[in-house]
Structures are given as structure tokens and as C-alpha cells.
N, C-alpha and C positions, 0 to 999 in steps of 0.2 A: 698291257690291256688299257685300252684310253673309252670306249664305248661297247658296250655290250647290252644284249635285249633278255628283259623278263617278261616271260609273255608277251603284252605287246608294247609295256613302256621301255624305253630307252632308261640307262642310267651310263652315269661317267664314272672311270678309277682311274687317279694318274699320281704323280708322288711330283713333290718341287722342295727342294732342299732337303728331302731326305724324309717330307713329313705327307702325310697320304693325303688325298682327298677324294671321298667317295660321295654322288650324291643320286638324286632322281635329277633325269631333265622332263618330266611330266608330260612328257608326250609320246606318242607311237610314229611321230614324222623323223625316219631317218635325216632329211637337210636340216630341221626345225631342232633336233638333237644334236647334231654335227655344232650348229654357231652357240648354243646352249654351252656345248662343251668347250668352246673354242671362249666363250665370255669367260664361264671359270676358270679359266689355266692363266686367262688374262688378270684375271683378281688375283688368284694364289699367288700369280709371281711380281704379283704387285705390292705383295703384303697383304692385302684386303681379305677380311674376314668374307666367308663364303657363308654363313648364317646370316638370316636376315634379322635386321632388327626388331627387338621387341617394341610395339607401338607404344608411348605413354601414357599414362592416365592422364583424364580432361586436366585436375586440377594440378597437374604438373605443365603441362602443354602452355595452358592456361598463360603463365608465366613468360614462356617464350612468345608467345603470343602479344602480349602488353609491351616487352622489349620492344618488339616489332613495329607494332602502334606508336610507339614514342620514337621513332624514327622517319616514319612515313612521311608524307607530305598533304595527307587528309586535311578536313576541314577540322577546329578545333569544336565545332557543335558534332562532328561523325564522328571523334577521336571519346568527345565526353558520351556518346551515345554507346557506343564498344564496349566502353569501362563496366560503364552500368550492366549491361548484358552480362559482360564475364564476372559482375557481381554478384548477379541473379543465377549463373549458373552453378556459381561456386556453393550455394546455396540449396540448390537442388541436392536431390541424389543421384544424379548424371556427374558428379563431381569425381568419385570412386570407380569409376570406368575406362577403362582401357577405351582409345577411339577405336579400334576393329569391333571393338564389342556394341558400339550405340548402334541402335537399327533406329525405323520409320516410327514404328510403336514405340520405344523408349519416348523418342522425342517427342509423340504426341502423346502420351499419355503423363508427362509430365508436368505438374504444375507449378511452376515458374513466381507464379504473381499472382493475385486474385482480380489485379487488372487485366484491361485487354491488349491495353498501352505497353505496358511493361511487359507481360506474356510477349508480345511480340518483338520488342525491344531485345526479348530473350533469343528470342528464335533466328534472329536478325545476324545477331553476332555469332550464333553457334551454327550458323549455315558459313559462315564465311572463316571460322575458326578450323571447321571440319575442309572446308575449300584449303587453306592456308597444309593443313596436317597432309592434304594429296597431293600439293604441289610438291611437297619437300618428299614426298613419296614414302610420308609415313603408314599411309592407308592406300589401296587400290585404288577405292571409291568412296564417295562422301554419301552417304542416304541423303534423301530428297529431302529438306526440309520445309511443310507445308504451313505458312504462314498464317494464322488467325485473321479474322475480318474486322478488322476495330473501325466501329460504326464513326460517324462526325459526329463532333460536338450541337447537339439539336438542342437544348437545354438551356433558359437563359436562368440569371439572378431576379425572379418577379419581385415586384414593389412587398410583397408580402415573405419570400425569403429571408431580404434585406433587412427586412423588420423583425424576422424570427433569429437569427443569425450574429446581424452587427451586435446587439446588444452583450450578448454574453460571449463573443469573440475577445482576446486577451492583447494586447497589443505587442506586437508588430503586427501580426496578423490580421487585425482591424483595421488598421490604419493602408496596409498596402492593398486589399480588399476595396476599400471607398476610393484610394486613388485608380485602382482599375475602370470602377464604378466610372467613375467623372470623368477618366480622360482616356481610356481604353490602348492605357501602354499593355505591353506584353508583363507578365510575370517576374520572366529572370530582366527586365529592362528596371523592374520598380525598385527589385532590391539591388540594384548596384545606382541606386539614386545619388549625385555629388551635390554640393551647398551648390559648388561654385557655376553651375549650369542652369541653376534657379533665376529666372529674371524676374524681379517681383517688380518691378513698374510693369514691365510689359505682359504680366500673370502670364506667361511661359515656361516651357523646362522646355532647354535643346538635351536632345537625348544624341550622346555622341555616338552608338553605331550600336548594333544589334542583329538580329536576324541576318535580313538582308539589306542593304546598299540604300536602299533607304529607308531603315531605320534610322539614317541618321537625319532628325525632323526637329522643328518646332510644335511642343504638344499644347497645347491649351490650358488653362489649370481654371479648373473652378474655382466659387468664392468659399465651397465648403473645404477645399484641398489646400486653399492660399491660408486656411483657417489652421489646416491642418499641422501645413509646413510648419507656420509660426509656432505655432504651441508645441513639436519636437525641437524647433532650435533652440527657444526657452529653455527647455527639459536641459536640454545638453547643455547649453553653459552655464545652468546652473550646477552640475554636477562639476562642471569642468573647473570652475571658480570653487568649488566645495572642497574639490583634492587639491587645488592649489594651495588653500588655508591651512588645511591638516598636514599638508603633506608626510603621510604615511610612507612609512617604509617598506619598502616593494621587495619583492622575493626578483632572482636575475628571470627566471621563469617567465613569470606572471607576465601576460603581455596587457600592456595600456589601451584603450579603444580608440581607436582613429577616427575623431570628429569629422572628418573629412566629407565620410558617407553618410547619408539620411540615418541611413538603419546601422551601424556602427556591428561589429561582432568580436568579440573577443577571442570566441572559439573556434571559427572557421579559418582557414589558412588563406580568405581570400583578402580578410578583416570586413565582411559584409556579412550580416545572415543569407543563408542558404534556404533552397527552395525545398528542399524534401523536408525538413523540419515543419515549414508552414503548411503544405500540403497535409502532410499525417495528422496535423493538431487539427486542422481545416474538417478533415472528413470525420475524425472524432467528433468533433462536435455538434458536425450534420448527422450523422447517424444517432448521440444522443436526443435532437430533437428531433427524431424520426422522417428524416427527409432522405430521401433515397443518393446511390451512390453514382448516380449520372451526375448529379449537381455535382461539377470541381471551380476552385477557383479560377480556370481560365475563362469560366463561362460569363464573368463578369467584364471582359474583354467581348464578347460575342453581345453581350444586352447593351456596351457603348457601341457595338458599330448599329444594331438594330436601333436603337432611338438617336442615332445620330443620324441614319436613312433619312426616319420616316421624318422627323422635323424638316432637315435643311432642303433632300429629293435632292443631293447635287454626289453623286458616287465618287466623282473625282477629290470633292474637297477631304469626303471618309475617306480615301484610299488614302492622301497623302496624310492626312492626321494618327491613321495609324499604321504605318509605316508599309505599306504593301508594294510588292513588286509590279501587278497589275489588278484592272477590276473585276479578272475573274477570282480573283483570290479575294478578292473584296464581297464579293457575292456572297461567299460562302458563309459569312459571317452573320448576314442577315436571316432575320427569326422573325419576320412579322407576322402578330399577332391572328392567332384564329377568333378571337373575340372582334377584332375589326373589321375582315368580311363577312361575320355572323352579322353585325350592326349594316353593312350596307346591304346586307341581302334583306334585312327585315325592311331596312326603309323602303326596299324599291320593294317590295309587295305589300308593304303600308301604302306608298304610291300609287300602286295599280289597284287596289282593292278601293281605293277613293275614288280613281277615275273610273272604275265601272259599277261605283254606286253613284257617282254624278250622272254618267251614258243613261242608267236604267230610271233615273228621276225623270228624264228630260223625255225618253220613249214614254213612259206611262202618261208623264202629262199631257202629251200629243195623241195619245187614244184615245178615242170617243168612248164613253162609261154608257152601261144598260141604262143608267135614266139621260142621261143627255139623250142617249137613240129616242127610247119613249117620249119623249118633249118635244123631239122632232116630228114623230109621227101622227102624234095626236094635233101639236098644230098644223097639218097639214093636210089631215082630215077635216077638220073646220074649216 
């Protein structure tokens, strides 16, 4: 017996080396049953298990997942964008689930991040993780994953932030804050800052490559940043000179700071401080002085391209100062102010309201008055 009907589905029975194999072919179509049965006899006598695989769970998958990614040929800003996501997921409680098991609702009702940035950074890679699980045919189908709307950056650093803010901000944090401020590098551009890129005759920093393709610029450096630079290279060599003195005995462990970079790190495996640290300390301290959570540090990159606008009015000079591809990407960055067409709207109706109390002086003084008439009339009855 190799196919027989119950009711009206089809099912297969056939033996290969001596061991059975009985299954459903899920259908009532005798041809659609017939190659059904004809694939199994093809696996059995292949070796191949005739039970399908059990899917795995995310935070197993997860894993092979990241292999994969270290393989690719991705961008290494798409590659560190993934990571982060399968960070964010491993974190959820989507992590304990089988991938057959995640539906539409799991995934939106899940809260990922308290951001919208990251929420969706979340949702980004677990679309494409669940893509990745159907290709290899661990899943039928991947649910639809419906992405979050994360608004622009609208938000600058006002002159009254900065005031509230830089003060009680801890340093490193302060320090690459005001360089944002002054010279409107990008974030991850300020902490991998080198000495040796610093041109202090020409109050420059060439920033060797970032973002995009021209990131690689000439930035500008204020007199308050040229201020700043000096008073960390002091810092540094005078520590540097301090453990030459002593020189203490080091654990193999313990690794030395590499003066190389601006902001130096011990801890990080890049030997730079890292950016998620300054962010989390950044928005602690905005929220202790009750300043809402739109304000992030990158908005201090959007308030240099906005008063670099309105001064210089030259969009190409903004666009190459910080570092954009084109000037519609340069546009976006501009925030001008709603106080300065409040101020031109008043002038022009300060304006008009002058010109037609001047009109209205000039009409009345040309209309003949009740006694000018009477003066007329009486001498002209004489």
C-alpha cells in the first residue's frame, strides 16, 4: 500500500529498509498527493528525516543570526544598527519564543525602547531576522512587521538650555556637547576625535571619514573649542608625565589610556568613549532639570546648522562644513526661529499702521472744517 484515502484526505504508507513511514499528504488532490508521496520516498531513501523541524526560539536563532551578519558584506553603520536591535530584542520578552509562535500583535505590542529611534531600530532587525528564519525555511511566513513613525529631529539646544545644561553637565559630556555646539560635527565623529588631525595654526580639525563620503572635511573650530582642545591636552600630559614619575605597577589586565584620542577610554574596546554612555547620562540630567525628552544631544548639530544658515545665507558653505551628501539633506537641519518671523510680521504692521496714520493726517488736513465753511460764507454775504 503506498497511498490510500480517509475521507477525503489522502495519506502515504511505504517501508525503506525495512523501517515504515506513514504520513498525511494534506490534501484531497489525488496528482497533488501522488508527488507529495513521491517527495517522501525521495527523503526516506535519502536518509532524511520526514518530521519537520522544530523552529527555534528568537534568542537561539538570534545567534545564528549575528554569525551571519559577521559575514555579510553590509555597511559596518547597518551591521552596528542589527546588533543593536538583536540587543533590544534579546531584552524583550519576544526572546522565549519560538519564531512560528510570534504573530502581528506580539510584535506591536511589545515594548522594545521607551524611544522611537530605538523601538524601531528594534523592529527593523526583527523584520529582517524573521525574513532571514523563512528563507532557510524555518517559518512558512514571517508576520508583517509594522514600523513606528519616528518624527525629525524639530528641537534645537536654545541659548537658555545651554545655560541650563552645560553647567552641571560632567565632563566628557560637556566638553563634546560645546564642540557640537561650535562646530556641528556629528556625535560618533566628536568622540573618535585624534590630536594628530587638530591643526591649531589653521583653527581646523580634518575629520578623516564618517557618515558619508564627505564626511571626510575641514571643520572649523572656534575660539571657545581651540580653548577647549588646550585645556584637555594639558589634562593629558599632565597625567601622562604623573605615571611616568610613579611609575606604578600595573596588573597584565589593566589596560593604559591611549593619548592618541581626544576623549581617551579605558573601557571601551575601541580605546574611545562611546556614545550610549553619554546619551543615558545626557538625558538623566535633562529630565532632572525638567526639560523634556525630545531634547538629545544631536540636536546640538541641528542648532549649528540653523545659526550657521541664518548668519552666513550660503547653504553650500553649511552643507560642506558639515559633512552632507546634498542640500536637501542640509535643509533638514534648519530650525529657524518662530520669534524671527513674529519680529517681521510686527514690523511690517508697525509699518502700515504708520503709513495710514500719516494718509489719514494728510486727508483731514485737506478737508474744509465747519468754521473754515462759516468764514466762507459770512464773508461772502458782506
Amino acid at each position: 500500500m503506498s497511498l490510500y484515502q480517509r475521507g477525503n484526505v489522502w495519506y502515504y504508507l511505504f517501508y525503506v529498509n525495512g523501517r515504515r513511514y506513514r504520513g498525511s499528504t494534506k490534501t484531497d488532490n489525488d496528482k497533488e498527493a501522488g508527488r507529495i508521496y513521491a517527495r517522501a520516498l525521495a527523503a526516506a531513501e535519502a536518509g532524511e528525516s520526514l518530521k519537520p523541524r522544530r523552529p527555534p526560539l528568537i534568542q537561539d536563532f538570534v545567534k545564528e543570526f549575528l554569525e551571519w551578519l559577521d559575514k555579510t558584506t553590509l555597511k559596518q553603520r547597518t551591521k552596528a544598527d542589527y546588533k543593536n536591535g538583536c540587543r533590544l530584542i534579546l531584552r524583550s520578552p519576544l526572546r522565549g519564543m519560538r519564531l512560528d509562535q510570534i504573530s502581528k500583535d506580539d510584535i506591536e505590542t511589545t515594548n522594545f525602547h521607551e524611544s522611537l529611534a530605538s523601538r524601531d531600530c528594534a523592529m527593523r532587525t526583527l523584520r529582517r531576522l524573521l525574513g532571514k528564519a523563512r528563507d532557510r525555511k524555518l517559518i512558512r511566513e514571517a508576520p508583517r512587521v509594522k514600523r513606528p513613525k519616528v518624527p525629525g529631529r524639530e528641537r534645537m539646544v536654545s541659548d537658555a538650555d545651554e545655560q541650563q545644561i552645560l553647567p552641571v553637565c560632567p565632563r566628557p559630556l560637556r566638553d563634546v556637547l560645546i564642540i557640537m555646539l561650535d562646530c556641528g560635527m556629528r556625535n560618533g565623529e566628536v568622540v573618535r576625535m585624534r590630536w594628530e588631525h587638530v591643526n591649531w595654526e589653521g583653527a581646523f580639525y580634518f575629520n578623516p571619514e564618517g557618515k558619508t563620503p564627505r564626511a571626510r572635511r575641514q571643520v572649523p573650530l572656534s575660539e571657545r573649542v581651540l580653548g577647549l582642545l588646550r585645556t584637555i591636552r594639558e589634562e593629558q600630559e599632565q597625567k601622562r608625565s604623573q605615571k611616568q614619575r610613579k611609575r606604578p605597577r600595573q596588573k597584565k589586565s589593566q589596560r593604559q589610556p591611549d593619548y592618541s584620542w581626544v576623549f581617551p577610554s579605558t573601557h571601551a574596546p575601541s580605546g574611545h568613549i562611546e556614545l550610549s554612555g553619554l546619551e543615558h547620562r545626557f538625558r538623566k540630567i535633562a529630565r532632572e532639570l525638567g526639560i523634556q525628552d525630545d531634547l538629545k544631544i544631536y540636536c546640538a548639530r541641528h542648532t549649528f546648522g540653523t545659526v550657521a544658515m541664518a548668519e552666513t545665507k550660503d547653504p553650500g558653505l553649511v552643507r560642506d562644513v558639515m559633512g552632507h551628501e546634498s542640500l536637501t539633506t542640509t535643509m533638514k537641519y534648519l530650525h529657524p526661529e518662530t520669534a524671527n518671523i513674529k519680529t517681521i510680521i510686527d514690523r511690517r504692521n508697525r509699518r502700515k499702521s504708520a503709513e495710514q496714520a500719516t494718509a489719514t493726517s494728510a486727508t483731514d488736513a485737506a478737508k474744509p472744517t465747519a468754521t473754515n465753511l462759516a468764514t466762507e460764507a459770512f464773508a461772502a454775504a458782506v
